[in-house]
C-alpha positions in Angstrom: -3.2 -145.9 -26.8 -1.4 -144.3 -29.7 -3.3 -141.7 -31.5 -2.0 -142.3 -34.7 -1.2 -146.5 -34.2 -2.7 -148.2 -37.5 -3.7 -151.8 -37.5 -3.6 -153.1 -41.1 -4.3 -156.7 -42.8 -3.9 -157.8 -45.4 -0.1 -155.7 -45.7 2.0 -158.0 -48.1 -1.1 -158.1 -50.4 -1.4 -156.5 -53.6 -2.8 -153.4 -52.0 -1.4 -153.6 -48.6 1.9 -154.0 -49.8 1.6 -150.1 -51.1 -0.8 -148.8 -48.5 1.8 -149.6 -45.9 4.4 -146.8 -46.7 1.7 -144.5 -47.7 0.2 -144.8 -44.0 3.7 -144.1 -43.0 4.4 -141.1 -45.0 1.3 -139.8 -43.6 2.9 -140.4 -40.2 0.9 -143.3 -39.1 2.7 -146.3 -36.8 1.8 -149.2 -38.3 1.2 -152.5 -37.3 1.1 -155.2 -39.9 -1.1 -158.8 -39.1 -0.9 -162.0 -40.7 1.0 -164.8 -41.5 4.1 -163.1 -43.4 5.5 -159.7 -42.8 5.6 -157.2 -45.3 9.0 -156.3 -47.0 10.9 -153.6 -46.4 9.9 -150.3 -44.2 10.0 -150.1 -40.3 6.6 -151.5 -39.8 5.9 -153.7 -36.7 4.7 -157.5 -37.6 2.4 -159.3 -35.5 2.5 -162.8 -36.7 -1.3 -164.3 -36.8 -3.8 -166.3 -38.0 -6.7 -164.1 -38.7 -9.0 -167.0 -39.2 -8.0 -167.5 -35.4 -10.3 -165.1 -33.1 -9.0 -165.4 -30.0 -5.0 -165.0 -31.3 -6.6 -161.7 -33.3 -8.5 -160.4 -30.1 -5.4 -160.9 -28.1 -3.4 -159.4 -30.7 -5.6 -156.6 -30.8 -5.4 -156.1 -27.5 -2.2 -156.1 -26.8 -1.0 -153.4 -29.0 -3.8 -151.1 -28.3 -3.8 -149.2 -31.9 -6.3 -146.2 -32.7 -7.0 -147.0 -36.6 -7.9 -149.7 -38.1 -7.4 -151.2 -42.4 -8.4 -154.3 -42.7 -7.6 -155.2 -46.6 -7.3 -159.5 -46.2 -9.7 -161.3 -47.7 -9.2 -164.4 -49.7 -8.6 -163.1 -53.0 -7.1 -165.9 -55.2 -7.8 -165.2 -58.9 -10.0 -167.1 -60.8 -11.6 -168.9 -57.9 -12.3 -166.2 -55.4 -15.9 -165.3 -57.0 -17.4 -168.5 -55.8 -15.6 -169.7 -52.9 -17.2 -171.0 -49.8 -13.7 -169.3 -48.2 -15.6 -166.0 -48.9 -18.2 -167.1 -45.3 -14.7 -167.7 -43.4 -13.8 -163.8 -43.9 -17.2 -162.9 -43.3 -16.7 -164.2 -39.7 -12.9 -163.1 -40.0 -14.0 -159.7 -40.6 -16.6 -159.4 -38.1 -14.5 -160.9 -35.0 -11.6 -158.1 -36.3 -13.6 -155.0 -36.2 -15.6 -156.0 -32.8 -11.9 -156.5 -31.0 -10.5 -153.5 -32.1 -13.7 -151.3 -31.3 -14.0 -153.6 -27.6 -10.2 -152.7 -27.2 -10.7 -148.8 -27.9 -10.3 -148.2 -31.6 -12.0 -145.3 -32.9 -11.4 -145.2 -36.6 -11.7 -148.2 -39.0 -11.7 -148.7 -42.8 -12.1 -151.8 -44.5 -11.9 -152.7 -48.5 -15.1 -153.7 -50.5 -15.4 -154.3 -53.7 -17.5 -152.9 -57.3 -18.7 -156.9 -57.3 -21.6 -155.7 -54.7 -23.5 -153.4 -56.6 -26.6 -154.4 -58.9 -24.0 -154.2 -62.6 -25.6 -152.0 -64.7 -24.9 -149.4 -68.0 -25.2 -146.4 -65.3 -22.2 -145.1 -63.4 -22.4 -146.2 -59.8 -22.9 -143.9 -56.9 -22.3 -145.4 -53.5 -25.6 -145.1 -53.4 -26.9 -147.5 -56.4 -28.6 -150.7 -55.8 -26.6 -153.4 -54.0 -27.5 -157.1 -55.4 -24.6 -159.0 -56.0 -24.5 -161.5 -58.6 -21.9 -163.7 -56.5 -20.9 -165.2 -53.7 -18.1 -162.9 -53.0 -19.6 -159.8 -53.7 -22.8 -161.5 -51.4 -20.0 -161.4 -48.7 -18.6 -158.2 -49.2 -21.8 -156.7 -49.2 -22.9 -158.7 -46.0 -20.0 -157.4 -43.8 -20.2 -154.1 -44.7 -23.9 -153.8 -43.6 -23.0 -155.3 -40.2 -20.7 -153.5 -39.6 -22.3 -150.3 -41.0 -24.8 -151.0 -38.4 -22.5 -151.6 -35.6 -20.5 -148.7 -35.8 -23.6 -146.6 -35.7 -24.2 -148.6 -32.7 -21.1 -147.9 -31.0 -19.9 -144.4 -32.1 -17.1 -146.3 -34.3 -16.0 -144.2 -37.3 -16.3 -146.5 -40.5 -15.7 -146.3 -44.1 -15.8 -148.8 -46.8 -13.9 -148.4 -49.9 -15.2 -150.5 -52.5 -12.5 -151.3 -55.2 -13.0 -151.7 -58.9 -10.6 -152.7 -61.3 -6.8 -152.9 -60.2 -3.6 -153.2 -62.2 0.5 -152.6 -61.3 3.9 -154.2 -60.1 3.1 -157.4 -58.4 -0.3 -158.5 -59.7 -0.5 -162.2 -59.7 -1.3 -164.1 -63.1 -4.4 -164.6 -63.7 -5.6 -161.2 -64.1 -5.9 -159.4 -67.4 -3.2 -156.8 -66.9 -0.8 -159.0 -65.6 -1.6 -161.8 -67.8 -1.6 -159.8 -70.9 1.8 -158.0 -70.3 3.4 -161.2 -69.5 2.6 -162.8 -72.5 3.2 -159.8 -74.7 6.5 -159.3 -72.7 7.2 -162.7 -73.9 6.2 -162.7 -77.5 3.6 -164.8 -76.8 0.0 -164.8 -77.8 -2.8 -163.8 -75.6 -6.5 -165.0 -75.9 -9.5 -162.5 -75.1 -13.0 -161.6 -75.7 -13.6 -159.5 -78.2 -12.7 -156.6 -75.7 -15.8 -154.2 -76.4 -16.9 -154.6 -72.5 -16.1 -151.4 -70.5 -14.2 -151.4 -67.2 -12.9 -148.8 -64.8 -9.2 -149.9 -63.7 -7.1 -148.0 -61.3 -3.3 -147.9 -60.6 -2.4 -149.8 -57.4 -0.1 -147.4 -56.1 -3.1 -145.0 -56.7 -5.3 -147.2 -55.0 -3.2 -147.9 -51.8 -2.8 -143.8 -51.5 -7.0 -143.6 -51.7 -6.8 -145.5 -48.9 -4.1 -143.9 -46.8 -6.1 -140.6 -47.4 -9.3 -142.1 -46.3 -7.9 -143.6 -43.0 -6.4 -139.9 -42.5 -9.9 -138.6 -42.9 -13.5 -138.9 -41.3 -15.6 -139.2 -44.1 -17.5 -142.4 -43.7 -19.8 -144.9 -45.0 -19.1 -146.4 -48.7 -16.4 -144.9 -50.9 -15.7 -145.8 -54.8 -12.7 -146.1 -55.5 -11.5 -146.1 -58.7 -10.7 -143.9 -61.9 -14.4 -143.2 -62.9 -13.1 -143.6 -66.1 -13.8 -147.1 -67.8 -12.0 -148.0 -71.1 -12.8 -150.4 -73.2 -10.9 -154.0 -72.8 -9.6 -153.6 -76.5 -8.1 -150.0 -76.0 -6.5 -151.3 -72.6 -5.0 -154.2 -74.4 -4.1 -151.7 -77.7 -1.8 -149.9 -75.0 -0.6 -153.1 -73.6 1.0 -153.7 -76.7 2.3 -150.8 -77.4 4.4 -150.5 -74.5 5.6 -154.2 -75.3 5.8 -153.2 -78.9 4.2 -157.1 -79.9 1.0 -155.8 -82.1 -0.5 -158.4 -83.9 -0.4 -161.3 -80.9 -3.8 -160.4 -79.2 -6.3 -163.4 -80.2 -9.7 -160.6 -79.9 -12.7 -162.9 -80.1 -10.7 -166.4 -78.7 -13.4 -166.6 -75.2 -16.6 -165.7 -75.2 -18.2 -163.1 -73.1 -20.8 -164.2 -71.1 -24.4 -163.5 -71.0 -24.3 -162.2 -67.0 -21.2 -160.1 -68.1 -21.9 -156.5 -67.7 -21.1 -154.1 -70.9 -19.6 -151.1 -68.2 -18.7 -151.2 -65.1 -17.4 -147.6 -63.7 -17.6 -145.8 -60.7 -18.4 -142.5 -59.8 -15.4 -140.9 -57.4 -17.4 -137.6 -56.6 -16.9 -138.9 -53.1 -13.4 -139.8 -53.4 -12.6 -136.5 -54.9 -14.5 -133.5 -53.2 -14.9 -135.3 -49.5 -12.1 -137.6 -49.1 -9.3 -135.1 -51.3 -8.3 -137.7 -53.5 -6.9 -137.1 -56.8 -4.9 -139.9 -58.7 -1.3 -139.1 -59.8 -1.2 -141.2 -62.9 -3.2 -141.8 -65.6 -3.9 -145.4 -67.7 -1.1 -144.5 -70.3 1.2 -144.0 -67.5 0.4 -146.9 -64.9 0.6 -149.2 -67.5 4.0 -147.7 -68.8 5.1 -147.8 -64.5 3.8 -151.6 -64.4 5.9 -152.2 -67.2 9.2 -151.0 -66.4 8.5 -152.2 -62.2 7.5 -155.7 -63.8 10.2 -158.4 -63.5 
């Protein structure tokens, strides 16, 4: 076994696609599963079906690795809140982490998400209630307690970063950043809520760097990660257009907000900063301005 061999799913995903060369540049071998390799870079592809467990365990097997990020997870926008897809890579997730630990893994960390905390005007410690409000963050929060509890059973070292809000190059429509900079880009209006709710986004490229840090690390259990800095929707947008120089086609006020929707939603990195070392290199002003120019 490799002492510095990385498994990693989810690698052509909007994460993965970034965390790949920063495992790399950290001097990690990496081996990418899934159905499509990732582009670019001298990372290994095993071609699988994660949803199939016994292809995965002998997969897992076979290439013996020592680390372990698992980032899949159905994730399409819009409907990934309520899917009943969300129980597949429940199971998916579970079988994953079982092979690698059965096969001599010793280090595994696996992406969560903001969505499985109780939402509430506080910033939120790792430590803040967990109640989620859907079915995905219900799942999310689900696998991470198994497997909390089976690494403690079987001496595997495990972290779980839970993700907030992500923006950059690549981001599929249907997300606000993305959406809004598309439009804008195009001279085309955009429609929004009156923008007063507060969110904490994060810089992919940032994001997929957390990660690499944390996998070179041993600091485990749950890990924000994100800017712990939320913004209001209407100041994100207000730099949105400024970059595209197209003020005056945001529609503020043209969808409602709803009554379950949360005013803030932030996280507090002390964790990310003082155990796992992680300091991000750009700010909003300048991922945005980055997305913009890496944005065909």
């Amino acid at each position: 076994m490799s002492a510095r061999r990385v498994l990693v799913t989810g690698a052509t995903g909007f994460v993965g696609a970034h965390a790949v060369p920063a495992l790399e540049r950290r001097g990690f071998e990496v081996h990418a599963l899934g159905r499509r390799p990732p582009s670019g870079g001298c990372t290994t592809f095993h071609p699988v079906d994660l949803l199939d467990a016994p292809a995965v365990r002998r997969i897992v097997e076979a290439i013996g690795a020592s680390h372990l990020l698992h980032l899949a997870w159905y994730a399409e926008p819009g409907l990934y809140w309520r899917s009943a897809l969300n129980l597949d890579w429940v199971g998916a997730s579970l079988t994953l982490v079982r092979a690698f630990r059965e096969c001599g893994g010793q280090r595994a960390v696996a992406a969560g998400t903001c969505a499985e905390y109780a939402w509430g005007p506080e910033r939120l410690r790792e430590d803040a209630l967990c109640a989620p409000s859907t079915l995905y963050g219900a799942a999310k929060d689900s696998t991470r307690r198994v497997l909390e509890a089976y690494a403690a059973e079987t001496g595997l070292s495990f972290a779980w970063g839970r993700l907030f809000f992500l923006y950059g190059p690549g981001e599929k429509a249907g997300r606000l950043v993305s959406d809004a900079m598309r439009a804008l880009r195009a001279g085309e209006r955009f429609g929004t809520t009156a923008g007063y709710q507060r969110r904490d986004f994060s810089y992919v490229v940032d994001v997929a760097s957390a990660f690499a840090i944390l996998m070179d690390s041993d600091v485990s259990g749950p890990i924000n990660v994100g800017s712990g800095k939320a913004v209001p929707i209407r100041d994100l947008l207000e730099k949105i257009w400024r970059i595209t120089g197209q003020n005056g086609l945001i529609n503020y006020g043209a969808h409602p907000c709803t009554n379950s929707e949360p005013l803030a939603i932030e996280a507090d990195v002390t964790r990310l900063q003082k155990e796992v070392g992680f300091i991000p290199q750009l700010d909003l002003d300048s991922g945005l301005a980055e997305t913009f120019k890496n944005e065909k």
